[in-house]
C-alpha positions in Angstrom: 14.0 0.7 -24.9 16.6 1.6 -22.3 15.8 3.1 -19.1 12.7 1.4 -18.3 10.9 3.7 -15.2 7.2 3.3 -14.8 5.1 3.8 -11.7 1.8 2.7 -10.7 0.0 4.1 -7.6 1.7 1.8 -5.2 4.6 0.2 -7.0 7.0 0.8 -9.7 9.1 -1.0 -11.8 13.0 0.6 -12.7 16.1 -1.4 -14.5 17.8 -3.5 -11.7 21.1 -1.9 -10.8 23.9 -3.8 -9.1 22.8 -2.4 -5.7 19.8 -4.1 -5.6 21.3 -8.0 -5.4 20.4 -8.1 -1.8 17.1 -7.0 -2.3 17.0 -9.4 -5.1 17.9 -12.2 -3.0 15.5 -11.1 -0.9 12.9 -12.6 -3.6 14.9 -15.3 -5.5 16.4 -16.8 -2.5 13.7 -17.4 -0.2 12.4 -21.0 -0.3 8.3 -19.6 -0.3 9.0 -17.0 -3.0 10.8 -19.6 -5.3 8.1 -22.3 -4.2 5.9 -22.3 -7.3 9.4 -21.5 -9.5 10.8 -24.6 -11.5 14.1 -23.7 -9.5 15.5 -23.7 -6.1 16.7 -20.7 -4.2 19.2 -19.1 -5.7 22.2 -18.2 -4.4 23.9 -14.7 -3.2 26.5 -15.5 -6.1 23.8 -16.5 -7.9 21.7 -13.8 -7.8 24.6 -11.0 -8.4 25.0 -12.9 -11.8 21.6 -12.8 -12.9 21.7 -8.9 -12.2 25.2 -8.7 -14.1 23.1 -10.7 -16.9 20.2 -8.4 -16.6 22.8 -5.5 -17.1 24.5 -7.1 -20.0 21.5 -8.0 -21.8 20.5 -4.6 -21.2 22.4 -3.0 -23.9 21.5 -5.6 -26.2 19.8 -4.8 -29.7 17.5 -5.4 -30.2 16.9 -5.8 -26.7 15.0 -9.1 -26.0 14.8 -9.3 -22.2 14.2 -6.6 -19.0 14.8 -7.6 -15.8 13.1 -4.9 -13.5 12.8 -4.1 -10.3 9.9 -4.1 -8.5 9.8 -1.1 -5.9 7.4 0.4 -3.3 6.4 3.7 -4.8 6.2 5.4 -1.3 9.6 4.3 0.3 11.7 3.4 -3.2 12.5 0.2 -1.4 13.2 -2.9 -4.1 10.6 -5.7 -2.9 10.6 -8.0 -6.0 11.1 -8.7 -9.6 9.8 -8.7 -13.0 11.2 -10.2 -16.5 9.6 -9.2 -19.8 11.6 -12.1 -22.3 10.6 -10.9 -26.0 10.5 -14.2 -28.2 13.2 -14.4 -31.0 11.0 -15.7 -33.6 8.4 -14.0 -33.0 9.4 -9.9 -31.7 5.8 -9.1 -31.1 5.2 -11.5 -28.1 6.9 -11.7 -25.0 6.7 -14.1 -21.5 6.3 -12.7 -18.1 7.7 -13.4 -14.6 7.3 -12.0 -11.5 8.6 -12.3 -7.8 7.7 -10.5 -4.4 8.9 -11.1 -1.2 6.7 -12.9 1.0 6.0 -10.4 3.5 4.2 -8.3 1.0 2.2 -11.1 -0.2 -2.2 -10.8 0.2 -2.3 -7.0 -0.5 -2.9 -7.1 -3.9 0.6 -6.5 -5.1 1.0 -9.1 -7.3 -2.1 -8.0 -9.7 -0.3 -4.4 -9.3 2.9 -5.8 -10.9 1.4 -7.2 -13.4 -0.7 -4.7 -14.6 2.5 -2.3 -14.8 3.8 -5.4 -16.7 1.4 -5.5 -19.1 1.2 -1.6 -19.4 4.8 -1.5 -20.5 4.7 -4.1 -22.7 1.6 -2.7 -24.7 2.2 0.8 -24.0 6.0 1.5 -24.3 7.3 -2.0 -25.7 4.8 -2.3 -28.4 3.9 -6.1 -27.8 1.1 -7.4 -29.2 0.8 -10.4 -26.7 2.2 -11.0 -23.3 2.0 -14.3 -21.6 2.9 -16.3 -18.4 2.7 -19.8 -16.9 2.6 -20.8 -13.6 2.6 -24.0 -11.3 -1.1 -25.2 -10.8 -0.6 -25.1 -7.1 0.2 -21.2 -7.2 -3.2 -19.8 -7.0 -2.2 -16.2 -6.1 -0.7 -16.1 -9.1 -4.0 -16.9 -10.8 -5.2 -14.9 -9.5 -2.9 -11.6 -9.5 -3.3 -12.8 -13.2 -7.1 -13.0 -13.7 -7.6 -10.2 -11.9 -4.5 -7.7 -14.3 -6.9 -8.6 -17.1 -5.0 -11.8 -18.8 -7.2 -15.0 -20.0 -6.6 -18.6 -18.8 -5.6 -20.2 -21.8 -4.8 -23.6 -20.7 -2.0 -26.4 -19.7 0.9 -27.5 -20.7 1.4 -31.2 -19.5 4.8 -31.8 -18.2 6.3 -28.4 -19.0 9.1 -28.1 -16.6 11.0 -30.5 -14.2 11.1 -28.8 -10.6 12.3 -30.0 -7.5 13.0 -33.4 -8.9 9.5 -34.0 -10.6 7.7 -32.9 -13.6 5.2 -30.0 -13.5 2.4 -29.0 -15.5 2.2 -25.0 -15.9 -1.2 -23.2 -16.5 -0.9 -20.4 -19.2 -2.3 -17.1 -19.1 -2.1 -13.9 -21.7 -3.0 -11.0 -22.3 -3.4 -9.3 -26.2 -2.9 -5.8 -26.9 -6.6 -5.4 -28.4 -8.0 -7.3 -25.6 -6.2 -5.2 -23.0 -7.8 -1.6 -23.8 -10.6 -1.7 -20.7 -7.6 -2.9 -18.4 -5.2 0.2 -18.5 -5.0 0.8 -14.7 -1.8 0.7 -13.0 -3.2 -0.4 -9.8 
């Protein structure tokens, strides 16, 4: 799928466009947005190259990952990030990530992005399940998570070494069947 634009009643999600990398950085390099992230701030350099990735990978096929950005459906402005990563061996499921900059954090924005996540994985993508882990500690996410409709499915012990330690990661999902009574774009 090429051209990804979907909106939701207070957010929308568009392909990334080299314009947005200081928006982007916005999100990736802050040090409370990349808290719970199994990597440090990122870079400005760093940043332009994921969005020249993103762009790449974009013309891809079949395309395997979209890197999207989040935007305020009222103003247009870009205030996070999403990744949909299809899985190579198996085209039908696909992880999620997500990103928002801090100050629009506690307003239910976060279950918003996800729900448009999930609606364009099932809806437009085709996916038949969509998951995401997070840090234990990141209870917002849980909760943004809970609340989109996805399950707690359970840990993985030792899944990724952050910040010089290693991390356990809680797993959520959501299946296409499952997801029918959850088609709200928030």
């Amino acid at each position: 799928m090429r051209g990804v634009e979907i909106t939701g009643k207070r957010l929308g999600l568009r392909e990334v466009a080299p314009d947005d990398v200081d928006a982007l950085h916005a999100v990736y390099g802050d040090p409370a947005a990349t808290e719970h992230l199994p990597f440090e701030p990122r870079t400005h350099e760093e940043v332009a190259e994921i969005v020249a990735e993103a762009l790449r990978t974009a013309e891809t096929e079949p395309r395997r990952l979209y890197v999207l950005a989040a935007t305020e459906v009222d103003t247009g402005e870009v205030i996070g990030v999403a990744r949909i990563s299809i899985e190579i061996d198996h085209p039908h499921s696909a992880e999620i990530g997500l990103g928002l900059r801090p100050d629009h954090w506690g307003r239910g924005m976060g279950t918003d992005l996800v729900r448009l996540m999930l609606h364009l994985g099932f809806t437009s993508l085709g996916l038949h399940r969509l998951w995401g882990a997070r840090s234990p500690a990141n209870t917002a996410a849980q909760l943004a998570m809970l609340v989109a409709g996805m399950v707690e499915e359970g840990r993985i012990r030792h899944h990724v070494r952050a910040r010089g330690a290693w991390r356990d990661s809680i797993v959520h999902s959501a299946l296409e069947d499952e997801w029918e009574g959850h088609r709200s774009l928030g």
